[in-house]
C-alpha positions as CSV (number, residue, x, y, z in Angstrom):
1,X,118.3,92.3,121.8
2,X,118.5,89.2,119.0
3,X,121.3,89.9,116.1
4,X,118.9,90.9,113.5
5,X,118.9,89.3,110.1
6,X,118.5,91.2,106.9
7,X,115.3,92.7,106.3
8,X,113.0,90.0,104.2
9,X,109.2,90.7,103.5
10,X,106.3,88.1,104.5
11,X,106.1,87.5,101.0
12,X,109.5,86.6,99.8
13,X,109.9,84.0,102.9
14,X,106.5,82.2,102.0
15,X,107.7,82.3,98.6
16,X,111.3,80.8,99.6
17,X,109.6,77.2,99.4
18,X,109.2,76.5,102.9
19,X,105.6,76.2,104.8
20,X,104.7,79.0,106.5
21,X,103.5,78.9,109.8
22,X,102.1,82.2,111.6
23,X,100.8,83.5,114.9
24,X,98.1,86.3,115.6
25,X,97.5,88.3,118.1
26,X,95.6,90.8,119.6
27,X,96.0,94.0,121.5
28,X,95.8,93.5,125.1
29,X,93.4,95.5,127.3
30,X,94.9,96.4,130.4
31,X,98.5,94.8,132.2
32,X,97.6,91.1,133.0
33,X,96.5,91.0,129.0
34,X,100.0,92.5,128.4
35,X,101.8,89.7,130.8
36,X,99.7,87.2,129.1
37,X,100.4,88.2,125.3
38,X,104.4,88.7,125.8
39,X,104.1,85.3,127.4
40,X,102.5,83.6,124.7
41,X,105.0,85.6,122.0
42,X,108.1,84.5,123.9
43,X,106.5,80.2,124.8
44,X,106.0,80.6,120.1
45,X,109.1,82.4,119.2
46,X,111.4,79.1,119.4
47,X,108.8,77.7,116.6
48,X,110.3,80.4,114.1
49,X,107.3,81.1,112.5
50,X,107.7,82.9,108.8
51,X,105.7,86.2,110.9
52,X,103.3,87.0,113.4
53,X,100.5,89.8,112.9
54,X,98.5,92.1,115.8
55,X,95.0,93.1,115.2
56,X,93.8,96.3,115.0
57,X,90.1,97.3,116.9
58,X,87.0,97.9,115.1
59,X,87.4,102.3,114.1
60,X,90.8,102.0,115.0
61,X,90.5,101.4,118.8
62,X,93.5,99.9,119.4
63,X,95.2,102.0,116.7
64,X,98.4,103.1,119.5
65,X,98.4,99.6,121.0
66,X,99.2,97.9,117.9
67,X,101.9,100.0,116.5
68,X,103.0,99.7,120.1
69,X,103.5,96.1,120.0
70,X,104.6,95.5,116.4
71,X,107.6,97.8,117.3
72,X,108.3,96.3,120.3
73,X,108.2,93.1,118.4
74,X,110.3,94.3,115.9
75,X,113.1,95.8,118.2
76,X,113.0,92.8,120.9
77,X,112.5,89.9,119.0
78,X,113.5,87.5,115.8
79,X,110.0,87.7,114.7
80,X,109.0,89.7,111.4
81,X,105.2,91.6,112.8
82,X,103.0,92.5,110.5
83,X,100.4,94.6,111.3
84,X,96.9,95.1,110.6
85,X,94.9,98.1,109.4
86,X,91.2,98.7,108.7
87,X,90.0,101.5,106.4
88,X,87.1,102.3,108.8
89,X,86.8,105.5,110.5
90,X,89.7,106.7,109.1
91,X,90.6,109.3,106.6
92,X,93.5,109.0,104.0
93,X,95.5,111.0,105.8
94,X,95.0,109.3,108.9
95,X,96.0,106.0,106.8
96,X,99.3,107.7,105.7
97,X,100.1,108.5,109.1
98,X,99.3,105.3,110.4
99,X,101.5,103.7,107.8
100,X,104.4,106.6,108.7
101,X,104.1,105.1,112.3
102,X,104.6,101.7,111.5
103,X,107.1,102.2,109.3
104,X,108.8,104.3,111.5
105,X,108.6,101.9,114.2
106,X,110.6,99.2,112.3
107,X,107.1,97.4,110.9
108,X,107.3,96.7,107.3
109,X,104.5,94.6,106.5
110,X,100.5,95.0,106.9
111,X,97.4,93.5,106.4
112,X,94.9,95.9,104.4
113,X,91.4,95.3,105.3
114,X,88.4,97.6,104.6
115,X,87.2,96.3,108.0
116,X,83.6,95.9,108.8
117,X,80.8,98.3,109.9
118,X,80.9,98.5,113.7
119,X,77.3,96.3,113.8
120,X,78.6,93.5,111.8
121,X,79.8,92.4,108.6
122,X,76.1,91.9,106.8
123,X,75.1,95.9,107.6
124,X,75.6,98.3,105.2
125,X,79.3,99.6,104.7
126,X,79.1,103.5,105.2
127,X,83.0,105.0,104.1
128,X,84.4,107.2,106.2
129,X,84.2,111.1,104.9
130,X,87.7,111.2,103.1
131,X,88.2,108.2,103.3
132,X,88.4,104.7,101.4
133,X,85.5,102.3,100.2
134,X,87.2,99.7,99.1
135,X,90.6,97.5,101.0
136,X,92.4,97.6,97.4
137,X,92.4,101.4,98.1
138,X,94.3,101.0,100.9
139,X,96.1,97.7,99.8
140,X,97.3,100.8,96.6
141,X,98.4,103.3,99.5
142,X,100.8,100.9,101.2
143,X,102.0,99.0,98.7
144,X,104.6,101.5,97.2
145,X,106.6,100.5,100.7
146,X,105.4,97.9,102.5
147,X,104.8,94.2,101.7
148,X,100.8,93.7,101.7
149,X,98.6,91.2,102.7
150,X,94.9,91.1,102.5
151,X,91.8,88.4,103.8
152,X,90.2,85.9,102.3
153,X,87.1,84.4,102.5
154,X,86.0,80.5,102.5
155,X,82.8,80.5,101.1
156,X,83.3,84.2,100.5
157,X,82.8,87.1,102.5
158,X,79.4,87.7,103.9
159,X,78.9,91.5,102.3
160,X,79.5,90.3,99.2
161,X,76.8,90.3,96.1
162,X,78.0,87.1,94.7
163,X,80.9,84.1,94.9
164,X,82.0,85.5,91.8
165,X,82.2,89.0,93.0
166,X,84.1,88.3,96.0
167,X,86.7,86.4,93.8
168,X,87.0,89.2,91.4
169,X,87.7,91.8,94.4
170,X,90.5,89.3,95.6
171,X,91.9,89.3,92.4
172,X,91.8,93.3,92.1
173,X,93.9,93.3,95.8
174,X,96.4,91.8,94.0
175,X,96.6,94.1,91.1
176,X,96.7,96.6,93.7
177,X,100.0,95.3,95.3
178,X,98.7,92.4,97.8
179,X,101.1,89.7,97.6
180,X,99.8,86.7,100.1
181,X,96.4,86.7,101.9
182,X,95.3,85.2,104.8
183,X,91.7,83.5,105.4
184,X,89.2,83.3,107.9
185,X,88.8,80.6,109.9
186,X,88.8,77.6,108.2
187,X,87.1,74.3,109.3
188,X,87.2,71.9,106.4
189,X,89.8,71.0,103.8
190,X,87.1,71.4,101.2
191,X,86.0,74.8,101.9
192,X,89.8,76.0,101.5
193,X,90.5,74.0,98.5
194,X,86.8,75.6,96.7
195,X,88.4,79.2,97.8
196,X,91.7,78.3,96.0
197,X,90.3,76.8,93.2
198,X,88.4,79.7,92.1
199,X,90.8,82.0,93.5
200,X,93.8,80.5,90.7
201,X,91.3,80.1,87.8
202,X,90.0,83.9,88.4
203,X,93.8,84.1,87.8
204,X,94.7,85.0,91.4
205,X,98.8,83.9,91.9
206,X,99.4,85.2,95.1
207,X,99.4,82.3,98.2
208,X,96.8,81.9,100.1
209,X,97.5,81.1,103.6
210,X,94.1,79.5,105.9
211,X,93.5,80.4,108.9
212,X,93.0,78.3,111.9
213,X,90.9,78.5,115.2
214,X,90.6,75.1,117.3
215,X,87.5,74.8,118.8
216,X,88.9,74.6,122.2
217,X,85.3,76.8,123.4
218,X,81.8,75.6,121.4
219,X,80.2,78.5,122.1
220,X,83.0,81.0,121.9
221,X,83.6,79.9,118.5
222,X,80.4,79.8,116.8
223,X,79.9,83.0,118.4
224,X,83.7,84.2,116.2
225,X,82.4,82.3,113.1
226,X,78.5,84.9,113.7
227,X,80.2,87.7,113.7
228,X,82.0,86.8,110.6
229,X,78.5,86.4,109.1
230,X,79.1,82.5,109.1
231,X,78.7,79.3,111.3
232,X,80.4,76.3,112.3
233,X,79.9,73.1,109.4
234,X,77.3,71.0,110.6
235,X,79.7,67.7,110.5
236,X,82.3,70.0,112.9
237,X,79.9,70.7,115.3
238,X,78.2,67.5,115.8
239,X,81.8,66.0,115.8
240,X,83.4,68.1,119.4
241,X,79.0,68.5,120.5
242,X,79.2,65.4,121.9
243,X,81.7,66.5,124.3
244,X,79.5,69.0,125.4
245,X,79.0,68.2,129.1
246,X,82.6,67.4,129.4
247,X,84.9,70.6,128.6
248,X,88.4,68.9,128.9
249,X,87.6,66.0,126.5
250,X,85.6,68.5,124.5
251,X,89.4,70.8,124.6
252,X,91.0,67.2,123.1
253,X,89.0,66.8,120.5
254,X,89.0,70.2,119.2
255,X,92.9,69.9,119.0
256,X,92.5,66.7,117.6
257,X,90.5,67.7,114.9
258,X,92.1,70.7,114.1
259,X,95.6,68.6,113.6
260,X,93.8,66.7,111.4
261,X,92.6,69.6,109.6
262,X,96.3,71.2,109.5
263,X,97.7,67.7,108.2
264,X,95.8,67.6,105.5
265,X,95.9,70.8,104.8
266,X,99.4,70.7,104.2
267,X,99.0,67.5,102.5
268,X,96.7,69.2,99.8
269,X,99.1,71.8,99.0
270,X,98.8,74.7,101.4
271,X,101.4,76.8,101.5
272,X,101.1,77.2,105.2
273,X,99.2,77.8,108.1
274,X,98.4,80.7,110.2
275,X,97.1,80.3,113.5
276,X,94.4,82.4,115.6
277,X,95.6,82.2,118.7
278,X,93.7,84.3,121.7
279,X,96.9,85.9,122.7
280,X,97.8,81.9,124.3
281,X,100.0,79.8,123.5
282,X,99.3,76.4,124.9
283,X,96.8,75.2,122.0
284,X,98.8,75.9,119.2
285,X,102.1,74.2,120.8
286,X,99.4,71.1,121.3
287,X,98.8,71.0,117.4
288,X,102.3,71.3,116.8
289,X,103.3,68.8,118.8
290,X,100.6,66.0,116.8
291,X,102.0,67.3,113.7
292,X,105.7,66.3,115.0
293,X,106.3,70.1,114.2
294,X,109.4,70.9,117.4
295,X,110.8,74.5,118.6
């Protein structure tokens, strides 16, 4: 087992200066997922990254799995896990416990997300029976004692009435407790820098960290970016489309262009990135390496 540093929350290492860079995971379905995430967690670990987070199934289907692997990550490791939580199908009380388990497993920081309706995030949001409507419910719950995070939305999220409403309820999370939030996928500089924008004059403080999913798979992720109620920009599509016939080159260009996209990210003031990375390991070690980042 690693020597283990003094405990320090997501947010105070982003906020120690330094670009963050992240990893996230999901829970495995069966063994050969299992071999194939602790694979990809052990090929990233030399990077350092400032945390990595593990999913958490749609009604809390992988609720076991992911305090499971937070722990382990947390006992085994040098890596600070996070882990995620979703307000649907659960009670308060089931929340509490939740929390009680991850805390008790050595995992002191979260990602509070009310978590869409099992058909998508456009249908209608039903709350669980004792339950929670909103994330900055839950974002309230675990502040007291754990470090929060919460999502963000380019372009905002799909289930909400307006741009501006969608800013305001980011800037309740934080109210609430969140201290960093993480956004969906993002594809274009410009669509991060419009959420930011509105985000800081709202008078949102907290950073806001973008996510990133290279398009190693056209179809795979415009089918991601549907069920996020969105689609892939029209200029990114036609830009790795052309590679359609050819899926190695297609694979190239998809880490090519999401270097470029982390550069200049970074460039424009982002205060890090956090990558999406299928439980592999090989793409994101790709974009390092064009970004001269080293193990």
């Amino acid at each position: 087992m690693p020597d283990q540093a003094p405990r320090q929350s997501i947010a105070d290492l982003i906020r120690a200066g330094e670009r963050s860079f992240s990893f996230e995971f999901f829970p495995p379905k069966d063994e050969a997922g299992e071999e194939q995430l602790w694979r990809a967690i052990a090929e990233l670990e030399p990077y350092r990254p400032t945390f990595v987070s593990v999913t958490y199934g749609a009604g809390g289907t992988s609720r076991d799995t992911t305090v499971r692997i937070t722990g382990r990550i947390a006992r085994e490791t040098s890596l600070v896990p996070m882990g995620h939580l979703t307000c649907v199908g659960h009670t308060r009380a089931e929340l509490k416990e939740i929390l009680a388990s991850y805390d008790a497993a050595g995992v002191h920081n979260v990602l509070a997300l009310r978590g869409d309706p099992q058909s998508g995030p456009r249908a209608e949001w039903t709350p669980t029976p004792g339950g929670f409507t909103h994330a900055c419910e839950l974002v309230t719950l675990a502040a007291p004692r754990f470090t929060v995070g919460v999502a963000a939305f380019p372009g905002g999220h799909p289930g909400a009435d307006s741009i501006e409403r969608d800013t305001a309820v980011l800037l309740e999370k934080q109210r609430c407790g969140a201290e960093f939030a993480i956004t969906d996928m993002v594809f274009r500089v410009a669509d991060y820098l419009e959420l930011v924008g509105r985000a800081r004059a709202a008078g949102v403080e907290i950073p806001i960290l973008p996510g990133i999913m290279p398009i190693l798979n056209l179809r795979q992720v415009a089918r991601m970016a549907e069920l996020s109620g969105r689609e892939i920009p029209g200029d990114v599509r036609r830009r790795v489309e052309v590679y359609a016939e050819d899926p190695v080159a297609l694979r190239a260009e998809g880490i090519a262009l999401a270097a470029e996209l982390c550069e200049e990210l970074l460039d424009r003031g982002a205060p890090g990135l956090h990558f999406y990375t299928l439980n592999r390991s090989r793409a994101t070690r790709e974009i390092f390496a064009a970004l001269q980042i080293t193990a």
